[in-house]
N, C-alpha and C positions, 0 to 999 in steps of 0.2 A: 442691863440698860442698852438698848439699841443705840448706834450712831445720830438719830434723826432727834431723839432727845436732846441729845448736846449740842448741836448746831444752833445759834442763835440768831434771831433778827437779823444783829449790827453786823453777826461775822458776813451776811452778804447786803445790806442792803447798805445804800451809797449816801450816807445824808448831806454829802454837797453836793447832789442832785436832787432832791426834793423839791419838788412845787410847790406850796403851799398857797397860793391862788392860779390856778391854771390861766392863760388867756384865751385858750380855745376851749369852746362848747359843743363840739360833733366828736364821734368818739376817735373816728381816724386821725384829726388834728391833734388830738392829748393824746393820744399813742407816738407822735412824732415828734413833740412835744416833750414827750419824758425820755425819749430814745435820745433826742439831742441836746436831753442835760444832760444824760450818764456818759454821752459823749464829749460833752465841756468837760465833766469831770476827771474825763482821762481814760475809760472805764472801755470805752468801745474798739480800741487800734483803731488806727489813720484810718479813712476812706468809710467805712462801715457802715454807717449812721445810716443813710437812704438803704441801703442793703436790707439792716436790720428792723426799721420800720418797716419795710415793704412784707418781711416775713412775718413780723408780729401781728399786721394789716389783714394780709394772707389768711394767717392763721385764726384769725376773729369773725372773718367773713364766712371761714366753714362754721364756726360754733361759737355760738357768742361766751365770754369768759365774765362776762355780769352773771357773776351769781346767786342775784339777790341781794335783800335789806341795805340798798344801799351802795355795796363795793364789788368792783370790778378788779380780776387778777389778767392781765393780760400777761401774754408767753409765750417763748418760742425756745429753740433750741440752735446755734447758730455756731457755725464752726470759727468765726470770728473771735468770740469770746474765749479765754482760756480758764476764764472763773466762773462759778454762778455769780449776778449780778442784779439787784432790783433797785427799784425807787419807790415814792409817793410823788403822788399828785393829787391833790382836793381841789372839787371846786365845791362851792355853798351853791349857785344856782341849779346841779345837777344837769349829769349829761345822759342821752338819752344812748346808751349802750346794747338794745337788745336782748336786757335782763331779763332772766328767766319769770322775776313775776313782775315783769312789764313797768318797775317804775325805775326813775333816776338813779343816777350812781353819782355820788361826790365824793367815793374814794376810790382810787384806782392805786392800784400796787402793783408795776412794771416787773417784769420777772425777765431776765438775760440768759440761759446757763448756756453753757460748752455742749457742742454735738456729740462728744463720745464721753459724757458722764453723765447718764441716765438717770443715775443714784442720786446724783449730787441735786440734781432737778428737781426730782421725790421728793427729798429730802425739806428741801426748801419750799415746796409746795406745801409741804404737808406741817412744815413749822408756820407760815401765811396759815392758815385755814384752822389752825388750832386757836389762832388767833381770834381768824375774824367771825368763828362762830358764835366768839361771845358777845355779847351786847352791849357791856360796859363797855370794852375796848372799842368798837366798831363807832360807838357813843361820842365817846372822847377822840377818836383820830377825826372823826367828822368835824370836831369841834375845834381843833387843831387850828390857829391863826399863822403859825409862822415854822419853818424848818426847826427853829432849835424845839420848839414843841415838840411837834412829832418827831425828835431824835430823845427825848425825856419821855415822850407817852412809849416808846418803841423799847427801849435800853430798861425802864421798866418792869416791859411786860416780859422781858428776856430774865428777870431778877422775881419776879411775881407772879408766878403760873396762875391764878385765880384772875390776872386782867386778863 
C-alpha cells in the first residue's frame, strides 16, 4: 500500500476555512477569498495571505485548474507554508473559471502545500481527484449548504472509498 492511499481528506484540508456560499463570483476574487480564510484560520504564518493569492492567481492564469464537471483545484506550492493545506468553497451560481469544458465551476478545492515537499503535493492532489472523479461525491459537495456539511460529506468519503 502506497503512502497516498493513507493520506486522508481531513489530514489536510482546513474545515474552519470552508466557504460554503462564497461572496465573490470572478475566479481570482474566490482564490483570495479562500486563501484569506485559511489565513483566519491560522493556516497561512503572519504576512502571507496577499503573497499566496498572488502565486495561486499567477499560477491559474498560465493554466486554468477547472477541470471540468463543475470543480475547480486551484494550487500552488509556497515556501510559506510548512504543511500541505486546502479548503472548500461552493458557490450555487457558478463561477466562470476557464474550465476545460467551458462551463461553471461551484466547487473549488484550494490546495496550499510546502515548496520542498513535492510528494506531499502529489499526494494530496491525487487523494482531491480520486474524489472528484466521481459523480456521487462531486453531486453531494455541490449540494453542500454549510461547513459542517461538507466536513461530513468529506470525513465520509475519507471512511467510504465508493463516495
Amino acid at each position: 500500500m502506497n503512502v497516498g492511499d493513507m493520506m486522508k481528506l481531513s489530514d489536510f484540508i482546513c474545515f474552519d476555512a470552508v466557504v460554503p456560499q462564497l461572496s465573490n463570483s470572478d475566479r481570482d476574487g474566490v482564490i483570495a477569498e479562500l486563501v484569506s480564510s485559511l489565513d483566519e484560520a491560522g493556516k497561512l504564518g503572519k504576512g502571507n495571505s496577499q503573497k499566496i493569492a498572488k502565486g495561486v492567481i499567477g499560477r491559474e492564469r498560465e493554466a486554468s485548474t477547472g477541470i471540468g464537471k463543475g470543480v475547480a483545484v486551484p494550487h500552488v506550492k509556497h515556501k510559506a507554508v510548512k504543511d500541505v493545506v486546502a479548503t472548500v468553497g461552493l458557490c450555487g451560481a457558478g463561477i466562470d473559471f476557464s474550465a476545460l469544458d467551458k462551463q461553471p465551476v461551484y466547487s473549488v478545492i484550494l490546495l496550499i502545500s510546502p515548496a520542498d515537499y513535492p510528494d506531499k503535493h502529489l499526494q494530496a492532489m491525487e487523494k482531491i481527484f480520486q474524489h472528484l472523479q466521481k459523480e456521487k461525491f462531486r453531486k453531494f459537495l455541490r449540494q453542500c449548504q454549510t461547513a459542517e456539511q461538507v466536513e461530513d460529506l468529506l470525513t465520509e468519503a475519507d471512511e467510504n472509498l465508493s463516495l
